[in-house]
VEXLUMTI-296118 format. One record per atom (N, C-alpha, C): residue number from 1; residue in one letter; y, x, z. Coordinates in Angstrom, 1 decimal. Example, Ala and Ser with C-alpha at 12.3 -4.5 7.8 and 13.67 -1.06 7.14 Angstrom:
BEGIN
REC seq type      y      x      z
REC   1    A   -5.7   13.2    7.8
REC   1    A   -4.5   12.3    7.8
REC   1    A   -3.3   13.2    7.8
REC   2    S   -2.2   12.8    7.1
REC   2    S   -1.1   13.7    7.1
REC   2    S    0.0   12.9    7.9
//
This chain:
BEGIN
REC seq type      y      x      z
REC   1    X -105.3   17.7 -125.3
REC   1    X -106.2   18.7 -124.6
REC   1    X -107.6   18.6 -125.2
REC   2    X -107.9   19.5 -125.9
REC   2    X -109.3   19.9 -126.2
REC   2    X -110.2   20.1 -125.6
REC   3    X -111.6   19.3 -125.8
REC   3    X -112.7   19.9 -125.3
REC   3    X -113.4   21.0 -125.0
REC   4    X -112.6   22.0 -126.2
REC   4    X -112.9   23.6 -126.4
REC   4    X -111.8   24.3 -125.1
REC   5    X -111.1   23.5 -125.2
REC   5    X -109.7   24.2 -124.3
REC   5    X -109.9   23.6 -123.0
REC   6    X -110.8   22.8 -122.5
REC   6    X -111.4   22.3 -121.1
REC   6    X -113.2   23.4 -121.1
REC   7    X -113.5   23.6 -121.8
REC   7    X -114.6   24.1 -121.9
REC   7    X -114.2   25.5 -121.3
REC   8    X -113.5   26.3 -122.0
REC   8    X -112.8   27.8 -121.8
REC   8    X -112.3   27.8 -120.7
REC   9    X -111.6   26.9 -120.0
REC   9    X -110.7   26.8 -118.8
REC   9    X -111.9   26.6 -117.6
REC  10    X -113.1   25.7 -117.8
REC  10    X -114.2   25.6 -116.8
REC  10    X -114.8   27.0 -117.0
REC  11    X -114.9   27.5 -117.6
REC  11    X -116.0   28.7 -117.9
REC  11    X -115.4   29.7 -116.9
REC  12    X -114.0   30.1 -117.8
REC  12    X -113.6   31.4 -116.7
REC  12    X -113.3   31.1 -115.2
REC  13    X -112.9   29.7 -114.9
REC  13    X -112.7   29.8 -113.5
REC  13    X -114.2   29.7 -112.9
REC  14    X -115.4   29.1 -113.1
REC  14    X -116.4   29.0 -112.7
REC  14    X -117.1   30.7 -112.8
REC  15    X -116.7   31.6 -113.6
REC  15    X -117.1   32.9 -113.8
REC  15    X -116.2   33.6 -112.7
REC  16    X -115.0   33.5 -112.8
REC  16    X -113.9   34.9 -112.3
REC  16    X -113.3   33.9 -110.8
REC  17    X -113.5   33.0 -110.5
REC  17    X -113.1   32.2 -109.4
REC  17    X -111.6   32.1 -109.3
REC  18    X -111.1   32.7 -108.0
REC  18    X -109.6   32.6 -108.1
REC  18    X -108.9   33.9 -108.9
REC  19    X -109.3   34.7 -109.2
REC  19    X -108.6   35.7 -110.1
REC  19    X -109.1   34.7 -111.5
REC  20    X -109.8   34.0 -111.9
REC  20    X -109.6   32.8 -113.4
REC  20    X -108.5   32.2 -113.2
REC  21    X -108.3   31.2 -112.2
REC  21    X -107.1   30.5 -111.5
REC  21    X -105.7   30.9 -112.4
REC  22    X -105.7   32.7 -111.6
REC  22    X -104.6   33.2 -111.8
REC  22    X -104.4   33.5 -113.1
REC  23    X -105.0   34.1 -113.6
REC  23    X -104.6   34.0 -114.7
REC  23    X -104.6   32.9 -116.1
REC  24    X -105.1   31.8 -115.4
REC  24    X -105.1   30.5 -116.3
REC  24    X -103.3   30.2 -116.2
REC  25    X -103.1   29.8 -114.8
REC  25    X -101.9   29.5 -114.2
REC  25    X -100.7   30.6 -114.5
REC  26    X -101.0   31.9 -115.2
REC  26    X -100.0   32.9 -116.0
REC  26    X  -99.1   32.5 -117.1
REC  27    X -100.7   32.3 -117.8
REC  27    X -100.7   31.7 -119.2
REC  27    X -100.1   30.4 -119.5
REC  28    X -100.0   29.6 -118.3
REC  28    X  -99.7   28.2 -118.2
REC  28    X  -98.4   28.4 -118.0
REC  29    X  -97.7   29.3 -117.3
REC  29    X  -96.2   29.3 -117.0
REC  29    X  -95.0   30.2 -117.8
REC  30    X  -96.4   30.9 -119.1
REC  30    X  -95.4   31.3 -120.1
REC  30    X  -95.6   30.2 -121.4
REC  31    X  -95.6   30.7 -122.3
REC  31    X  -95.5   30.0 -123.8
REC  31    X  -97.0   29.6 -124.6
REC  32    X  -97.9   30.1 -123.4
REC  32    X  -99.3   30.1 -124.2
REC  32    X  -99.5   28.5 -123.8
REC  33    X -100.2   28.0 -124.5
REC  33    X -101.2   26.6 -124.4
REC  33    X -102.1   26.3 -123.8
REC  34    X -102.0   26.7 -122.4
REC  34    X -102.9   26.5 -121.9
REC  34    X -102.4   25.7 -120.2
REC  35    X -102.6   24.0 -120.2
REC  35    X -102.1   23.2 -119.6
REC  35    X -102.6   23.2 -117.9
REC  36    X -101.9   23.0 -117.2
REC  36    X -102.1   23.0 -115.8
REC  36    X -102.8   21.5 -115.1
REC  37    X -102.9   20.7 -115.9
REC  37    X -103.4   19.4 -115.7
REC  37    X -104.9   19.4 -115.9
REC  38    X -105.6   20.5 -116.4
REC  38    X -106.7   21.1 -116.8
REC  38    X -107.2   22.3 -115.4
REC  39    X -106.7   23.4 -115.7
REC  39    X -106.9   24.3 -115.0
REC  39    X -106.7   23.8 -113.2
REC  40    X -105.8   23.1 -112.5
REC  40    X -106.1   22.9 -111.4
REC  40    X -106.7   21.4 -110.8
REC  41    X -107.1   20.3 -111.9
REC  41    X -108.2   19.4 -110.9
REC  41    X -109.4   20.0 -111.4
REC  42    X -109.6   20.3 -111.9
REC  42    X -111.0   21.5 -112.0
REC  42    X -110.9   22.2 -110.9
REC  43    X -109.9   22.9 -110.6
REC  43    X -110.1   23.7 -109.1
REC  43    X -110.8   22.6 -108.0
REC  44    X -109.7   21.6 -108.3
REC  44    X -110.1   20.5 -107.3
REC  44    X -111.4   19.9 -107.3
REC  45    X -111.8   19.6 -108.3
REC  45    X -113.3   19.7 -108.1
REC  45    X -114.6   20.6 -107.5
REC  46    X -113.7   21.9 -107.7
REC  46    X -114.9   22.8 -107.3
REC  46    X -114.4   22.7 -105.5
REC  47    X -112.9   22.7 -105.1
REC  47    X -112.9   21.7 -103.8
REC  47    X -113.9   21.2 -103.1
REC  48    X -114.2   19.9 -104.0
REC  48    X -114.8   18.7 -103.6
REC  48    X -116.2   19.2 -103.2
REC  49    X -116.5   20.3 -104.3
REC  49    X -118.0   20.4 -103.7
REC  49    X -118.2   21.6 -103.1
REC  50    X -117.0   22.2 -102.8
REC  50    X -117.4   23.0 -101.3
REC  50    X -117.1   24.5 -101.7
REC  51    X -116.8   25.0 -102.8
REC  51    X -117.3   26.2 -103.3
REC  51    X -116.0   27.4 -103.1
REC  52    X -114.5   26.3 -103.0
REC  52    X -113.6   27.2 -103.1
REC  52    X -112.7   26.5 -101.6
REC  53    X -111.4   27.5 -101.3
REC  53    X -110.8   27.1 -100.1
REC  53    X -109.3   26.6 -100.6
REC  54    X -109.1   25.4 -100.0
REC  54    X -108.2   24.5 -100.6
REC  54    X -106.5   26.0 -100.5
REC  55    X -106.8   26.8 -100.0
REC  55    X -105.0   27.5  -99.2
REC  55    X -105.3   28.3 -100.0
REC  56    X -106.2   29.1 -100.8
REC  56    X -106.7   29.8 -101.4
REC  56    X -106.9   29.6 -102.9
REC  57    X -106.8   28.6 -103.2
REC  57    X -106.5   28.2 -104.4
REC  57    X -105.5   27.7 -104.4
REC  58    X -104.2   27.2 -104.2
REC  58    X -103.0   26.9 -104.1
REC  58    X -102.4   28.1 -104.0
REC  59    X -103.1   29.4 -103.1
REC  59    X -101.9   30.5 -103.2
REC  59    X -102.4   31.5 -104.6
REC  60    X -103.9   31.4 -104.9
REC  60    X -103.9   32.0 -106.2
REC  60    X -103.4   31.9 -107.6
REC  61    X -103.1   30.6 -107.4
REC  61    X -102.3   29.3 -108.9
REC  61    X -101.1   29.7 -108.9
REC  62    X -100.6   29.7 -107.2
REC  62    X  -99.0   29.8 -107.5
REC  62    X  -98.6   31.3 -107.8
REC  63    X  -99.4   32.4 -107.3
REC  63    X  -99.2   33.5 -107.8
REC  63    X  -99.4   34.0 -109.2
REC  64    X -100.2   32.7 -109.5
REC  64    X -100.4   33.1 -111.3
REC  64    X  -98.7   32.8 -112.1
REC  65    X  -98.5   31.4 -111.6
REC  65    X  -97.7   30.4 -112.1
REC  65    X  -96.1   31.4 -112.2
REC  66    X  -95.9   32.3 -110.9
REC  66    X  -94.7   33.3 -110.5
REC  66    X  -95.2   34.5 -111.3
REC  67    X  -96.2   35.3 -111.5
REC  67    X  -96.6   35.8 -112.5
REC  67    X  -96.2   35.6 -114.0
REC  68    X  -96.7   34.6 -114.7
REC  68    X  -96.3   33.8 -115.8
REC  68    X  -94.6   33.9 -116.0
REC  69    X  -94.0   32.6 -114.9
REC  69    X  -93.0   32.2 -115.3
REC  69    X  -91.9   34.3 -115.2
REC  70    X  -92.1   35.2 -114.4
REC  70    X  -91.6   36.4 -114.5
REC  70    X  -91.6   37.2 -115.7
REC  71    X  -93.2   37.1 -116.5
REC  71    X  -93.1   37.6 -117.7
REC  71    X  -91.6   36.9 -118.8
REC  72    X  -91.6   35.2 -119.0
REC  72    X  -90.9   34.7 -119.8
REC  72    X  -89.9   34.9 -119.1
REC  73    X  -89.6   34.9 -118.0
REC  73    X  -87.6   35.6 -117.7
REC  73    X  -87.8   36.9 -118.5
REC  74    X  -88.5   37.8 -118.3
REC  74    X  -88.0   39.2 -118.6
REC  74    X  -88.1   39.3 -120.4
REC  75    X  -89.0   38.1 -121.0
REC  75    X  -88.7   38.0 -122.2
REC  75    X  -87.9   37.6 -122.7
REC  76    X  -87.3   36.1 -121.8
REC  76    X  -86.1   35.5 -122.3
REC  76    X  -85.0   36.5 -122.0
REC  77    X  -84.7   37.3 -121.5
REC  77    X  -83.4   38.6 -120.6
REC  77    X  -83.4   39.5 -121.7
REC  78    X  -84.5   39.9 -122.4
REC  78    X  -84.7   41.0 -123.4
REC  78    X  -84.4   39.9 -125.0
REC  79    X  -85.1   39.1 -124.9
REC  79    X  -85.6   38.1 -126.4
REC  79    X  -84.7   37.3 -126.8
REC  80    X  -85.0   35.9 -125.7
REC  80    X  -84.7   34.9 -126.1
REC  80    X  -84.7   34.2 -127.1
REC  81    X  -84.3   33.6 -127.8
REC  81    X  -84.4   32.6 -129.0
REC  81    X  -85.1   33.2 -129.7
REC  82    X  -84.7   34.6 -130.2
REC  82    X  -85.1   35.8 -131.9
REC  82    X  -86.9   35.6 -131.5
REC  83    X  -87.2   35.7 -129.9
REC  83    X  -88.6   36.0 -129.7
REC  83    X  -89.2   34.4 -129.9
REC  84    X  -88.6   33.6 -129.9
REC  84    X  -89.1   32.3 -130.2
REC  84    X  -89.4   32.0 -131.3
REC  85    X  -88.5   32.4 -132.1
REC  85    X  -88.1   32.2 -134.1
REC  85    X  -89.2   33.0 -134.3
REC  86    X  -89.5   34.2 -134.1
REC  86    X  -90.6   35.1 -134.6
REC  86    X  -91.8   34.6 -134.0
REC  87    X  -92.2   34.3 -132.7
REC  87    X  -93.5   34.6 -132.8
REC  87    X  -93.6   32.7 -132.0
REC  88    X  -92.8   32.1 -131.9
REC  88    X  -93.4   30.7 -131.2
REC  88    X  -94.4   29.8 -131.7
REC  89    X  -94.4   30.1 -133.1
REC  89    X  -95.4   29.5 -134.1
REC  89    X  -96.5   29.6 -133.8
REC  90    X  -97.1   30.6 -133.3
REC  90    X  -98.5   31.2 -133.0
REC  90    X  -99.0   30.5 -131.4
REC  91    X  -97.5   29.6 -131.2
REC  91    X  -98.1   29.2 -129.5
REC  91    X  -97.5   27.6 -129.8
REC  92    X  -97.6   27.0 -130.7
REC  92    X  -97.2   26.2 -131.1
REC  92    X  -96.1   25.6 -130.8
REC  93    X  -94.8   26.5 -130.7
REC  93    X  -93.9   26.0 -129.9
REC  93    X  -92.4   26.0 -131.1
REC  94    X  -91.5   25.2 -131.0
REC  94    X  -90.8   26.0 -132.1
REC  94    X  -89.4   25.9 -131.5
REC  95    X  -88.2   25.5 -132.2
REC  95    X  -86.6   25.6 -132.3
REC  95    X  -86.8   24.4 -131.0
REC  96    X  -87.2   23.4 -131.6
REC  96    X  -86.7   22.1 -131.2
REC  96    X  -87.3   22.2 -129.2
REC  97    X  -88.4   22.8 -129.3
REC  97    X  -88.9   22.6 -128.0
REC  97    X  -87.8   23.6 -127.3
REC  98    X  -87.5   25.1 -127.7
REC  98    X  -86.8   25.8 -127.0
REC  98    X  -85.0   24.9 -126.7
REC  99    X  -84.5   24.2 -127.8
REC  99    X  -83.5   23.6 -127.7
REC  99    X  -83.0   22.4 -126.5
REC 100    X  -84.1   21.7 -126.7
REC 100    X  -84.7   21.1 -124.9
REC 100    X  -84.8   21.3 -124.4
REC 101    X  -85.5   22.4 -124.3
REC 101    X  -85.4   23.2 -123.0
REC 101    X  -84.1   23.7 -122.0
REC 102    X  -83.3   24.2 -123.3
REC 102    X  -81.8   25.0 -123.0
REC 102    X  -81.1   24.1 -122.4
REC 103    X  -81.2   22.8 -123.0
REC 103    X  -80.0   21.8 -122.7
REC 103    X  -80.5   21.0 -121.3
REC 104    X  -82.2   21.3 -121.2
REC 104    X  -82.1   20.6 -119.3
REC 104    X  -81.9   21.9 -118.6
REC 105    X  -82.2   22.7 -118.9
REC 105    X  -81.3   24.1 -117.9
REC 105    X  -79.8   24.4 -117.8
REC 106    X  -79.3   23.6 -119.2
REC 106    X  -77.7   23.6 -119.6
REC 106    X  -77.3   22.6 -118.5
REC 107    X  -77.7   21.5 -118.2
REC 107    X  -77.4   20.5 -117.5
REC 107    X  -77.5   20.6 -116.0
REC 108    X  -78.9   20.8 -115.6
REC 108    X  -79.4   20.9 -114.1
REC 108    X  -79.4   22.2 -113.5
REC 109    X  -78.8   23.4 -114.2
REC 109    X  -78.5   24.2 -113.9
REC 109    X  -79.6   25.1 -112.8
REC 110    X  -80.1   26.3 -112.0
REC 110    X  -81.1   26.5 -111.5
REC 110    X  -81.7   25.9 -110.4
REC 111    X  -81.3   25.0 -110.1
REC 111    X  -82.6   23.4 -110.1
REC 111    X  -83.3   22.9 -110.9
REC 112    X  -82.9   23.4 -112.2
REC 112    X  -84.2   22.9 -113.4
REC 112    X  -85.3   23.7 -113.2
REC 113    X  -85.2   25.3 -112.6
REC 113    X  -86.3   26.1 -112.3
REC 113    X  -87.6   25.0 -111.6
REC 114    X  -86.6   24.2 -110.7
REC 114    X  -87.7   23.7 -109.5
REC 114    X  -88.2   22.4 -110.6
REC 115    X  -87.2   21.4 -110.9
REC 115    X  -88.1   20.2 -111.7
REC 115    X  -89.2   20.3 -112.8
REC 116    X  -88.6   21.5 -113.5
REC 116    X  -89.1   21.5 -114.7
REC 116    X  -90.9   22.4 -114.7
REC 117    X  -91.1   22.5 -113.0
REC 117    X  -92.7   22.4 -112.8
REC 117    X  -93.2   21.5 -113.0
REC 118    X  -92.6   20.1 -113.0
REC 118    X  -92.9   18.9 -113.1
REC 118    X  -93.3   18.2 -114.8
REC 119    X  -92.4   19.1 -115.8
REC 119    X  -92.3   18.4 -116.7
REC 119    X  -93.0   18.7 -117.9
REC 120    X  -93.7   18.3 -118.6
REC 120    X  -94.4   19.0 -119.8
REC 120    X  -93.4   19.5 -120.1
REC 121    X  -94.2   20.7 -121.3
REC 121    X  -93.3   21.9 -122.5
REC 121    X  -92.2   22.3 -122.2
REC 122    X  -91.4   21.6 -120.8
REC 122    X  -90.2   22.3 -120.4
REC 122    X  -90.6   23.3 -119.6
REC 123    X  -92.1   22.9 -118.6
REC 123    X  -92.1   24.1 -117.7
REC 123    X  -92.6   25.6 -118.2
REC 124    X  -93.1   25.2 -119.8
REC 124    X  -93.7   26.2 -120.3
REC 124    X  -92.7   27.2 -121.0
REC 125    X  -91.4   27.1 -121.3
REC 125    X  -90.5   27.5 -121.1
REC 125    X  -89.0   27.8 -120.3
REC 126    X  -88.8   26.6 -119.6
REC 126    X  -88.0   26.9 -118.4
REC 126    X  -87.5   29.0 -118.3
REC 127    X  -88.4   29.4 -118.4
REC 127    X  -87.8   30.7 -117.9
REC 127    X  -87.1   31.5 -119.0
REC 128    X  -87.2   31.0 -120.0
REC 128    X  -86.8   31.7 -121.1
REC 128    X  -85.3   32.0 -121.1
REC 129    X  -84.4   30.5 -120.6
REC 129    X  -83.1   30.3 -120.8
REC 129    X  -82.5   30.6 -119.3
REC 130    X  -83.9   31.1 -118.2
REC 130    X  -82.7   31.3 -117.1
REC 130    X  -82.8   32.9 -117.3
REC 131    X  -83.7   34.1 -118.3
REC 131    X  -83.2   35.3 -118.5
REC 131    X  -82.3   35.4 -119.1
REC 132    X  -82.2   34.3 -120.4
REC 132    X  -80.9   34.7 -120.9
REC 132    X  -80.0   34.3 -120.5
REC 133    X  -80.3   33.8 -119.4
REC 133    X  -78.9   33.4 -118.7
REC 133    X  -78.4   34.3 -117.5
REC 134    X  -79.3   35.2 -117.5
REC 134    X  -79.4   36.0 -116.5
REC 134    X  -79.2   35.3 -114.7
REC 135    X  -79.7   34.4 -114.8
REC 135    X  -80.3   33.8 -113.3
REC 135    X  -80.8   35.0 -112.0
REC 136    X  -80.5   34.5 -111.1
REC 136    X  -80.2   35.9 -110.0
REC 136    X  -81.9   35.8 -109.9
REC 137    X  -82.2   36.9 -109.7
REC 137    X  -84.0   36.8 -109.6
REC 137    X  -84.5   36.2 -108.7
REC 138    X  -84.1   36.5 -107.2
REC 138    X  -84.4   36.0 -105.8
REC 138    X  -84.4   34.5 -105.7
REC 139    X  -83.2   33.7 -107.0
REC 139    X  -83.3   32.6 -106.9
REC 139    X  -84.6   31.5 -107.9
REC 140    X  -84.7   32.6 -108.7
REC 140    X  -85.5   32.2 -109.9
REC 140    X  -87.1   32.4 -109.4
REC 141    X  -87.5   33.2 -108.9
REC 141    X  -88.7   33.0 -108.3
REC 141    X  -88.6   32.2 -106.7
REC 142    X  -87.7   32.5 -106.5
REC 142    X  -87.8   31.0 -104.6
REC 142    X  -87.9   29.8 -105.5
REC 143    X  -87.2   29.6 -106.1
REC 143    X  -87.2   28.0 -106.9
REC 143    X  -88.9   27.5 -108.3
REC 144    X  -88.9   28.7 -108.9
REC 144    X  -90.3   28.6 -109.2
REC 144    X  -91.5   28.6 -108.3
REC 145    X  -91.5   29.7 -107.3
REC 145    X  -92.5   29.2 -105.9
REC 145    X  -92.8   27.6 -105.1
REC 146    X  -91.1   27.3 -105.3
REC 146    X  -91.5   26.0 -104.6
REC 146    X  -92.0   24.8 -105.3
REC 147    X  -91.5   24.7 -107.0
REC 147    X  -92.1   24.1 -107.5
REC 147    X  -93.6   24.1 -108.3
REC 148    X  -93.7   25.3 -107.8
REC 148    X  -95.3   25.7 -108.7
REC 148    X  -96.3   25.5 -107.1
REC 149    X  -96.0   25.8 -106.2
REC 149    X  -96.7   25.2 -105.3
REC 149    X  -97.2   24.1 -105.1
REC 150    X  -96.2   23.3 -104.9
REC 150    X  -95.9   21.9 -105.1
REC 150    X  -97.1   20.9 -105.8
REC 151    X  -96.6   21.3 -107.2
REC 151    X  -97.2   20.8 -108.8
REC 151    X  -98.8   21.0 -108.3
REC 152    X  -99.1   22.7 -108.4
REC 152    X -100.3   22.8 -108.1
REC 152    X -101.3   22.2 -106.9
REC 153    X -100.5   21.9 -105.7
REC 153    X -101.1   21.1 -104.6
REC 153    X -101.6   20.3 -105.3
REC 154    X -100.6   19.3 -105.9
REC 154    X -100.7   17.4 -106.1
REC 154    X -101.8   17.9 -107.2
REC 155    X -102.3   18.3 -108.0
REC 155    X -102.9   18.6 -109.4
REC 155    X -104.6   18.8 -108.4
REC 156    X -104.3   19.7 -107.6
REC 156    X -106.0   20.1 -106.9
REC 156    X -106.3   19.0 -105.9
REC 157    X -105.2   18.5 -105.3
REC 157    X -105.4   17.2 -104.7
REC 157    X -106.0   16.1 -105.6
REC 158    X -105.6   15.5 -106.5
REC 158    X -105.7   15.0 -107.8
REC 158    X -107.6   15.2 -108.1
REC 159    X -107.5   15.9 -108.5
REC 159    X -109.1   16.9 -108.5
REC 159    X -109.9   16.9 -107.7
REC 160    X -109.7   16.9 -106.7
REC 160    X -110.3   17.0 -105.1
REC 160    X -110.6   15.2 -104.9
REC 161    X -110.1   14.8 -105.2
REC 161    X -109.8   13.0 -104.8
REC 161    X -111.0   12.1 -105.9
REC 162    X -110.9   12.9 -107.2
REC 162    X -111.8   12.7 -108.2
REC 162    X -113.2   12.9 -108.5
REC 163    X -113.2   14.0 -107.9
REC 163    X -114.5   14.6 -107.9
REC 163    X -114.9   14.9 -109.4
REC 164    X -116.4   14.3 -109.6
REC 164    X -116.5   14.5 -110.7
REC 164    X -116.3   13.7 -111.6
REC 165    X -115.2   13.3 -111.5
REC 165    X -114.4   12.2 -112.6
REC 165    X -112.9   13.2 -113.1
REC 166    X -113.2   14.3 -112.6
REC 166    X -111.6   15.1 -112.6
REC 166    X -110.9   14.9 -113.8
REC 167    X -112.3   14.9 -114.7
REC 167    X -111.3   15.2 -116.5
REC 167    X -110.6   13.8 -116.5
REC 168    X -110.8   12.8 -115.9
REC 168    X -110.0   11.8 -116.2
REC 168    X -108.3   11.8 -116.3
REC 169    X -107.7   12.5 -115.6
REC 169    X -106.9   13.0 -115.2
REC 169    X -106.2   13.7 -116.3
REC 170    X -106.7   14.2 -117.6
REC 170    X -106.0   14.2 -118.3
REC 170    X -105.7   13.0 -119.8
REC 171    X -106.1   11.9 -119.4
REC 171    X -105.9   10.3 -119.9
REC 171    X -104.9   10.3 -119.5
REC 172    X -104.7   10.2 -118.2
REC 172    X -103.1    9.7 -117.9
REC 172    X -102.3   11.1 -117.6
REC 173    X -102.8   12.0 -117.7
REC 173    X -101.9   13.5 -117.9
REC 173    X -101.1   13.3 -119.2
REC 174    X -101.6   12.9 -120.5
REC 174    X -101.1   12.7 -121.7
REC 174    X -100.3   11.5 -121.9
REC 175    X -100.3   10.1 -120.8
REC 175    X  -99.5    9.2 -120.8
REC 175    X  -98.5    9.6 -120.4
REC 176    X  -98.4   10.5 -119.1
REC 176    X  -97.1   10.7 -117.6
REC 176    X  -96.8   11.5 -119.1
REC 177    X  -97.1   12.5 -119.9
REC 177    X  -96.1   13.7 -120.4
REC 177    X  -95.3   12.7 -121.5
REC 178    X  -95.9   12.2 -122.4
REC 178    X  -95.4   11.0 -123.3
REC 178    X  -93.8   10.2 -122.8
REC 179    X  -94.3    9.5 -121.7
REC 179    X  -93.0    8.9 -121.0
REC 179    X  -92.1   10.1 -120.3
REC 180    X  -92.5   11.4 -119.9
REC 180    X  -91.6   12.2 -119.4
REC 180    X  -90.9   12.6 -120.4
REC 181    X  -91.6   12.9 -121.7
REC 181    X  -90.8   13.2 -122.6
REC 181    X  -89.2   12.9 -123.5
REC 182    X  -89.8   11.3 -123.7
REC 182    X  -89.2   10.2 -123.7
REC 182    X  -87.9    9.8 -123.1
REC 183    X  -88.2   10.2 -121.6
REC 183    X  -87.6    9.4 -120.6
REC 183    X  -86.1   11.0 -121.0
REC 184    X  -86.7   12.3 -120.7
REC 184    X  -85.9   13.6 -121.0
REC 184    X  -85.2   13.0 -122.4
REC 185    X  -85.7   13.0 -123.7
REC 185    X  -85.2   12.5 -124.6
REC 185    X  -83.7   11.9 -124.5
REC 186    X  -84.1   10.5 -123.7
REC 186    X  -83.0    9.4 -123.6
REC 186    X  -81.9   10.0 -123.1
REC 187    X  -82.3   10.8 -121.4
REC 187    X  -81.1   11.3 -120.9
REC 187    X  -80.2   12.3 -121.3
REC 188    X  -81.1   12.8 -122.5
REC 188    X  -80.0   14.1 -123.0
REC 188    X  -79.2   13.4 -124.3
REC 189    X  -80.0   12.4 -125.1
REC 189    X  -78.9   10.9 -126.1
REC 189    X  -77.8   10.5 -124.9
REC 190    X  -78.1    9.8 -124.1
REC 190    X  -77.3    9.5 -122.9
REC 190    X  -76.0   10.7 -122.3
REC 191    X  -76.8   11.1 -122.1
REC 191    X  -75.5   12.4 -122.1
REC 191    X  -74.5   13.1 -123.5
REC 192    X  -75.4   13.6 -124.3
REC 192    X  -74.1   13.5 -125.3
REC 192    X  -73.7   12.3 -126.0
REC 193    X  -74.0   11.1 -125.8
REC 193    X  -73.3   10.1 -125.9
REC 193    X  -71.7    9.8 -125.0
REC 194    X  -72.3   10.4 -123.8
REC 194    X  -71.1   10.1 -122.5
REC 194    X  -70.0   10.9 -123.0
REC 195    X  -70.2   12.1 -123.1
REC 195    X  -69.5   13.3 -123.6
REC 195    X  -68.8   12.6 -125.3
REC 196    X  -69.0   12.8 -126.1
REC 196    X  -68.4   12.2 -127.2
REC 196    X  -67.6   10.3 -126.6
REC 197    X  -67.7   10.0 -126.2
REC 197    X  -67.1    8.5 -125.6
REC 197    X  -66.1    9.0 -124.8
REC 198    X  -66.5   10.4 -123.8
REC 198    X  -65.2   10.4 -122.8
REC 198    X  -64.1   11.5 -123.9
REC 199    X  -64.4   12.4 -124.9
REC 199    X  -63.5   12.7 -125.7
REC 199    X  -62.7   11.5 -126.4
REC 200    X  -63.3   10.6 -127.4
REC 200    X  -62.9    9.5 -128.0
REC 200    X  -61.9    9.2 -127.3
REC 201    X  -61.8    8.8 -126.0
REC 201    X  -61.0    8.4 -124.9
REC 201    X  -59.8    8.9 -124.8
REC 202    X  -59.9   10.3 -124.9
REC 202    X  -59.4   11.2 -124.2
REC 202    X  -58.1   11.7 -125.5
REC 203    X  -58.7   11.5 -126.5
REC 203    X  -57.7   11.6 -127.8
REC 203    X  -56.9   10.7 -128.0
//
C-alpha cells in the first residue's frame, strides 16, 4: 500500500465524504487496486473526530462494496477469464490470481461470496466466478451484503479505536493478508493432495 494510494484515498473521502466512501469501496470490490484496509480506518478516523456518522458510513461502504462486487458478476456472466487474459494486467491481476480464486468458489461454493470479504485478492475477484457460474442474484448480493457489512464495520471500528494512528493498520493489514494467503495456499495443496491419495486408493 502506497503512500500515493493512501494520499488519493484521504483526499477524495475528505473532499466527496460518503459518496468518496462509495466509490472507493466500488473500486475495492471489483478488480481495481484500491484496498479496503485503507479506505475504511480512515473513515474510522474521521469517526473519531466527530465529522462523519458511524451507520452512515457502514451503509455508504457497503453500498459501494454491492455496487463493485455487481459490476464483476455481470462482467464475470458476460467475460470471465477472456476479460481477465485481456485486460487484468492493467489492474495487476493475472491467470494465477483468477485461478484461486475459481478453486475457493470451486470448493466453498456461494459461501465463498460471504468469506471471501474477508480475504485479500480473493475478495477482489470473488464475483467473477459466481457470474460465470451464473449464481442466483438474490443470493449473490444477500451473501456479499452480509459480508461487506461485516468487513467494513470491523475496518471503521479498527479506525475509530486508532485514531490518529489509523495508518498503522495497514502494517499488520499486509501481515494478516501474507498468512491469509499462505494459509489459502496450503488448503487448496491439502485438498488436491486428498483428492489424488483418495483416487490412488481407489484404483
Amino acid at each position: 500500500m502506497t503512500d500515493f494510494l493512501i494520499q488519493y484515498i484521504t483526499q477524495l473521502v475528505a473532499a466527496m465524504g460518503y459518496g468518496g466512501i462509495t466509490i472507493l469501496m466500488a473500486m475495492e470490490s471489483m478488480i481495481l487496486p484500491v484496498p479496503s484496509e485503507a479506505v475504511m480506518p480512515f473513515a474510522g478516523f474521521l469517526l473519531f473526530l466527530g465529522k462523519m456518522n458511524f451507520w452512515l458510513v457502514i451503509s455508504f461502504a457497503t453500498l459501494g462494496t454491492m455496487i463493485g462486487a455487481g459490476i464483476s458478476y455481470v462482467i464475470g456472466y458476460y467475460g470471465g477469464r477472456p476479460f481477465i487474459q485481456k485486460f487484468g494486467k492493467y489492474f495487476f491481476l493475472n491467470n494465477h490470481h483468477l485461478e484461486l480464486t475459481e478453486k475457493f468458489f470451486t470448493k466453498h461454493g456461494e459461501k465463498a461470496i460471504f468469506f471471501s470479504r474477508f480475504i485479500p485478492i480473493i475478495r477482489h475477484l470473488i464475483s467473477l466466478p459466481a457470474g460465470v457460474g451464473e449464481m442466483k442474484v438474490w443470493k449473490f448480493f444477500l451473501y456479499t451484503f452480509l459480508g461487506g457489512a461485516i468487513w467494513n464495520s470491523i475496518l471503521a471500528a479498527t479506525g475509530y479505536l486508532l485514531g490518529s494512528r489509523w495508518t498503522e493498520i495497514r502494517k499488520f493489514g499486509e501481515i494478516i493478508d501474507i498468512v491469509l494467503v499462505i494459509l489459502i495456499l496450503a488448503a487448496i495443496i491439502y485438498f488436491i493432495y486428498k483428492r489424488k491419495h483418495k483416487k490412488s486408493i481407489n484404483v
